[in-house]
Structures are given as structure tokens and as C-alpha cells.
C-alpha positions in Angstrom: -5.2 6.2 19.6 -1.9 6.9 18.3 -0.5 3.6 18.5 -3.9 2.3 16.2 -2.9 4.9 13.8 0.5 3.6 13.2 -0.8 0.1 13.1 -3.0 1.3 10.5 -0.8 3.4 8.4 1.7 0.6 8.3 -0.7 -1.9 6.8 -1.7 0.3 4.3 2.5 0.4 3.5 2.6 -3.1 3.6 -1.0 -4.0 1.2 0.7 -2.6 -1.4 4.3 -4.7 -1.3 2.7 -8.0 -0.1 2.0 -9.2 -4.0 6.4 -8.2 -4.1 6.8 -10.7 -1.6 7.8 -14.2 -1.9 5.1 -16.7 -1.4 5.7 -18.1 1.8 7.0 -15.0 3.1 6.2 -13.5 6.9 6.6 -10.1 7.6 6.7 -8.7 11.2 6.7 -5.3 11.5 7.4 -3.6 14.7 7.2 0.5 15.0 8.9 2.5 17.1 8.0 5.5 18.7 9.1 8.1 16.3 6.9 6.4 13.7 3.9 8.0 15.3 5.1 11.3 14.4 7.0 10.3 10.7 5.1 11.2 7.4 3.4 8.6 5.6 6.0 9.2 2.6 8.8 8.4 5.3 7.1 5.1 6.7 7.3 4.1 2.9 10.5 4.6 2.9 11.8 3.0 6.1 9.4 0.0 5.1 11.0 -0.4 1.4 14.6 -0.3 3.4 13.7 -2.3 6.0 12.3 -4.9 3.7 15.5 -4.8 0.7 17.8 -5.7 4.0 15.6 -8.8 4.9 16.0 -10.2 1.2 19.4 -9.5 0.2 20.3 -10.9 3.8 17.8 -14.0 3.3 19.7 -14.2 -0.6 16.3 -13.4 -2.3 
């Protein structure tokens, strides 16, 4: 149950930054344990981070 919360929480992050994205663009997310106990707010956070590394290191 916990681990289909997380899934769910994350794609609710990520529905709202997909339209950011490049076309083209694949996203793999992978949660670790302490995201089943983070805030919302934080997985926003860690998401927004965790996607500004993969473009400034892809050069978009």
C-alpha cells in the first residue's frame, strides 16, 4: 500500500512538469524509501532538483 502511494503521489508531481519538458523527453523516476514518509511539498522539491540536474547535464 505504501509503495502505490508513492507511485501515485509522484505522478501527480510529475502531470504538472510534463508540458516543461522537452518533447521527446523520458523521465524515470525511481523513489526511495524515505519518500514514503516525505511531504508532498518535499517530493516537489526533490523532483524539481532532480529534474534541473538532468537538463543542465543533458545541455537543455
Amino acid at each position: 500500500m505504501t509503495r502505490n502511494r508513492v507511485k501515485r503521489r509522484l505522478r501527480a508531481v510529475m502531470q504538472s512538469r510534463l508540458s516543461t519538458l522537452p518533447e521527446g523527453t523520458s523521465v524515470v523516476l525511481r523513489a526511495l524509501p524515505p519518500a514514503a514518509e516525505a511531504s508532498f511539498a518535499t517530493l516537489e522539491t526533490d523532483v524539481d532538483g532532480a529534474l534541473r540536474h538532468a537538463m543542465s547535464k543533458a545541455g537543455r
